[in-house]
N, C-alpha and C positions, 0 to 999 in steps of 0.2 A: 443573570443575563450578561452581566459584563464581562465574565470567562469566555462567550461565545464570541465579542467583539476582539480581546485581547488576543484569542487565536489565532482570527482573519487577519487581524493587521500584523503579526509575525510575520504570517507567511508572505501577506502584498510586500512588505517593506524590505523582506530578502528577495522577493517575484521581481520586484519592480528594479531594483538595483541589476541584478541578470541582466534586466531589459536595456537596462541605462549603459552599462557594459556591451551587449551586444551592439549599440546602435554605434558605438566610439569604435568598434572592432578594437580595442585594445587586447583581446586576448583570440584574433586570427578568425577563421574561417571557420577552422576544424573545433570552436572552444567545446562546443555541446556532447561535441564525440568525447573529447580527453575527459571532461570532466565528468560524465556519465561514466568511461569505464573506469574511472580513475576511482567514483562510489561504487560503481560494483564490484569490483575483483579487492581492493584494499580498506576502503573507508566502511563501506557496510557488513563485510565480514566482520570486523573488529567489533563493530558496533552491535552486531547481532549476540555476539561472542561475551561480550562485556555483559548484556543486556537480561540475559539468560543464565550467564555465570551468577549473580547475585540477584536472582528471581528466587522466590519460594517458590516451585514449581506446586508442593502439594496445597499451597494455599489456596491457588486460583481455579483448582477443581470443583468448580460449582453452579450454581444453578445458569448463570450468568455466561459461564463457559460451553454449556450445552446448547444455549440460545443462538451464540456467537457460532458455534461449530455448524447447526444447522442452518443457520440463517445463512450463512455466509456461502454455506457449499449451495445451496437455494437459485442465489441470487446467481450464481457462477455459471450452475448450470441453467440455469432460464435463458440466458446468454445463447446458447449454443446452438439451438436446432435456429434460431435465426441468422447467425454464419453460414452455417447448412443452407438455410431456407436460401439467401442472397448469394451462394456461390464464392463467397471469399475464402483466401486462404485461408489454411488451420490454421500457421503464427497467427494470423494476424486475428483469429476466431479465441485465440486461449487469451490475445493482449485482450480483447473485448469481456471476458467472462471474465478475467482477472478486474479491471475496471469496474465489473458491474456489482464485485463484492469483496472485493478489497480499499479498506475503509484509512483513512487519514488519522492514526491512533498515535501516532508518534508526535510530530511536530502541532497537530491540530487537537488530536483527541486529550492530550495530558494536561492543556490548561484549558480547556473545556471543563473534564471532569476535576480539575484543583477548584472552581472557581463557580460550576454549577451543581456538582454533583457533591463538592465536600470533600473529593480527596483522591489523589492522580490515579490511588491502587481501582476504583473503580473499571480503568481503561484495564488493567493489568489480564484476564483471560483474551480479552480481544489479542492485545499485544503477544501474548503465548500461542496462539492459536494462528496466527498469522505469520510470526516467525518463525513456531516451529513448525508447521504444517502449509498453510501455502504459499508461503515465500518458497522452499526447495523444490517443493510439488510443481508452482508454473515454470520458476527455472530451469527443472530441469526439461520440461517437457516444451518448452520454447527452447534451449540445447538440442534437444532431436530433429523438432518441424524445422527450425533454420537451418538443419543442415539438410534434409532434404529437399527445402526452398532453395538452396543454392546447387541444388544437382548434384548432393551427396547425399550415399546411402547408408547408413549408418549399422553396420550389423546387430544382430539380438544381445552380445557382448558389450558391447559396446552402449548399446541403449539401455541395457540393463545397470551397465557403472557408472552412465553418466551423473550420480549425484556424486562420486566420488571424485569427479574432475571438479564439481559446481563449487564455488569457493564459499557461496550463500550457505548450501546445504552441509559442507563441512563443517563452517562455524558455528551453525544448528546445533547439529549433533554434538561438538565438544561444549558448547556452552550448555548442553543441558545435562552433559555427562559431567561438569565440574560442580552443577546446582546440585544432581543429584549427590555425587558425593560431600558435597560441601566442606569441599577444598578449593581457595582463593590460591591462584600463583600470587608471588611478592608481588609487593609492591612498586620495586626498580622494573619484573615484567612486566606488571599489568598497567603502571605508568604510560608507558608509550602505546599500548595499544586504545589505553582509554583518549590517548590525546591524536590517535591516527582515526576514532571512532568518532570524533567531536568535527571531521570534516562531510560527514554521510549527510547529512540533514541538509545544512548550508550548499553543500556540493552539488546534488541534486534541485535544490531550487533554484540555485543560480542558472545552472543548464537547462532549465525550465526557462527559465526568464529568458535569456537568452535564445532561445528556439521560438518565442514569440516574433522575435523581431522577422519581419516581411513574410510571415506567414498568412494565410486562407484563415479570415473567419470562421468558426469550429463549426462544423455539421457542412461544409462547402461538397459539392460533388460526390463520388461514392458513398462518403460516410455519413451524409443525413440521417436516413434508416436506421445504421449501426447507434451514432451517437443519441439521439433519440430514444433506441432502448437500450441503451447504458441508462440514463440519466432516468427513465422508468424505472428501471430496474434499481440503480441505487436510492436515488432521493424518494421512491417513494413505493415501492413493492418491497424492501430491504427495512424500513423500518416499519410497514406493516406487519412484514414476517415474525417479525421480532415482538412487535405486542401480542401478536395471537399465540405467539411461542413460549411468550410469558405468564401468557391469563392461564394458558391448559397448563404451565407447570406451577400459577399458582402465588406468582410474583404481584406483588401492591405495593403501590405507594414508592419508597425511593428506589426499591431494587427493581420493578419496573420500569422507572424514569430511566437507569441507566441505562440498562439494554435498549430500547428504544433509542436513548441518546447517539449510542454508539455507535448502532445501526443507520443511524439517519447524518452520518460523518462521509463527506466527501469521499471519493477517491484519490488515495495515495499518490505522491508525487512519485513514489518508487517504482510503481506501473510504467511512469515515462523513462524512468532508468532503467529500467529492464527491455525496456521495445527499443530503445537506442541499443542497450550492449547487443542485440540480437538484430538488429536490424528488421526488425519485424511489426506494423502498425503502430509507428512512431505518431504520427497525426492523429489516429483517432486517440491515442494512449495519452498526447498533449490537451487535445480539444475532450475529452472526458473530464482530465484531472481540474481544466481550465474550464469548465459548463460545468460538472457538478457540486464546485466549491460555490459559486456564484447562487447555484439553485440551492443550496442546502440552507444557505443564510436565512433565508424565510422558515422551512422545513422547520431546522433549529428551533428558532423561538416560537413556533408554531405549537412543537412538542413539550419544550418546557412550560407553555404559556397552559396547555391542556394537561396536562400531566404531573405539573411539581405542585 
C-alpha cells in the first residue's frame, strides 16, 4: 500500500510547488505555455527516445500487453460518440478519449508497481504501448483537428506526413529502431539527451500546477457531462475492462493484480501537455488529469485490497 501513497505525494509536492510558483507569478503570464511546449517539442522527445532506446521491446510482448492495448483503445473509444452526442469539437473530443484511457504509467505508475506490485518492469507494456502507439496516434491527429480548428485546411499530404513533422512521433520511431537493433549511441550523446529528458516529468507538472492557479473548479460549465465521463470511463469502466480482459485470457493472482492496477492509474499529466501545445481542451484535459488522480486514490487500494 505504501507504493500507492509514495506516488501521490510525488506528484502533489511537484503539483503543489507549480501552484506556489504560479501564485508569486515569478515566472510571467505566459509560464504554462513555455513550459508545456518547451516538454513537448524537446524534453519529452528525448525522454521518449532514451525510454525506448534501452527497452527490451521483445520482453514486453505478453499477456499484460494485450490487456493494455485493448483496454486502453476501449476506453478511448467509449469517449467519442459522447463528443458526438454533446456537439463539441473533435480536438477537444480526441483531448477527451485520450484522458479517458491514457493512464499515469510514468511518474505515478513506476513506484506504484516498484512498491506494490514487486517491480517497475510490471508498468513496462503499458509504457510501450502508450509511447509507442498512442502518444504519436493522438498527436498527431490533434496536429490535423487544430489545424482545421484554426481555419486551416490541411491537405491529404500533408495529413498523411504529419507524424513526420510530430517530434513525439519521430522519437518513437528512432527509439525503437535503436531497441530493435540494440545499438546504444555513446555515452558523451546519449549523456545530454538523458539530462534534457530528466526535465519531461517535472516540466509538465509544474505547468499543471501552475494552470491551477485562478482557475474553475473542474467539471464547471460545458464540461460537467465530458468530465464525468472521462472519470467513468477511467476510474472505473478502464479497470473493469482490464479484469474481464484478464479472467478470458486467463490471468490469476499477481499477473492479474497488475493489469487491473495499471488500468485503474489516473490520467497522464501528458494529456495536459498536449491540449496546451495544441490549443485544444486544455480545461477539461487539467480538470481530468486533476479529478481522476483524486478519484483513483480509493479505486487503488480498493483493488489491491480485493485482489493481492
Amino acid at each position: 500500500m505504501s507504493g500507492v501513497i509514495d506516488g501521490f505525494v510525488v506528484i502533489g509536492v511537484v503539483v503543489a510547488v507549480g501552484f506556489v510558483v504560479g501564485r508569486a507569478g515569478v515566472l510571467g503570464p505566459t509560464a504554462t505555455h513555455v513550459l508545456s511546449r518547451a516538454a513537448f517539442f524537446v524534453a519529452s522527445p528525448a525522454l521518449l527516445f532514451v525510454t525506448l532506446a534501452r527497452a527490451d521491446v521483445g520482453a514486453v510482448f505478453s499477456h499484460a500487453l494485450v490487456v493494455t492495448a485493448v483496454t486502453s483503445v476501449l476506453a478511448c473509444l467509449l469517449y467519442v460518440p459522447v463528443g458526438l452526442l454533446l456537439r463539441r469539437p473533435a480536438a477537444e473530443t480526441a483531448v477527451g478519449a485520450m484522458a479517458s484511457g491514457y493512464v499515469n504509467a510514468g511518474n505515478l505508475g513506476l513506484p506504484i508497481a516498484t512498491y506494490v506490485l514487486g517491480a517497475a518492469a510490471e508498468v513496462a507494456p503499458v509504457l510501450l504501448f502508450q509511447l509507442a502507439v498512442l502518444t504519436p496516434l493522438f498527436t498527431t491527429v490533434l496536429d490535423v483537428l487544430a489545424e482545421r480548428a484554426n481555419g486551416r485546411r490541411p491537405n491529404l499530404l500533408r495529413a498523411l506526413t504529419a507524424p513526420l513533422r510530430n517530434p513525439i512521433a519521430i522519437a518513437t520511431g528512432a527509439g525503437i529502431a535503436v531497441s530493435a537493433t540494440g545499438w546504444l549511441p555513446p555515452d558523451p550523446l546519449l549523456a545530454p539527451i538523458e539530462l534534457i529528458a530528466d526535465l519531461a516529468v517535472p516540466g509538465m507538472l509544474l505547468a499543471f500546477g501552475i494552470s491551477l492557479c485562478g482557475a474553475q473548479r473542474p467539471g464547471a460549465g460545458a464540461t460537467a457531462p465530458l468530465l464525468t465521463t472521462i472519470l467513468l470511463l477511467k476510474n472505473v469502466v478502464h479497470p473493469v475492462l482490464a479484469l474481464l480482459a484478464g479472467l478470458v485470457l486467463g490471468l490469476q493472482g499477481h499477473a492479474l493484480l497488475a493489469v487491473v492496477v495499471c488500468a485503474a492509474l489516473p490520467t497522464a499529466q501528458n494529456v495536459f501537455g498536449y491540449a496546451v501545445r495544441f490549443d485544444q481542451g486544455v480545461a477539461l484535459s487539467r480538470d481530468a488529469a486533476w479529478s481522476t488522480t483524486l478519484v483513483s486514490v480509493p479505486v487503488l487500494f480498493g483493488v489491491v485490497a480485493l485482489l493481492a
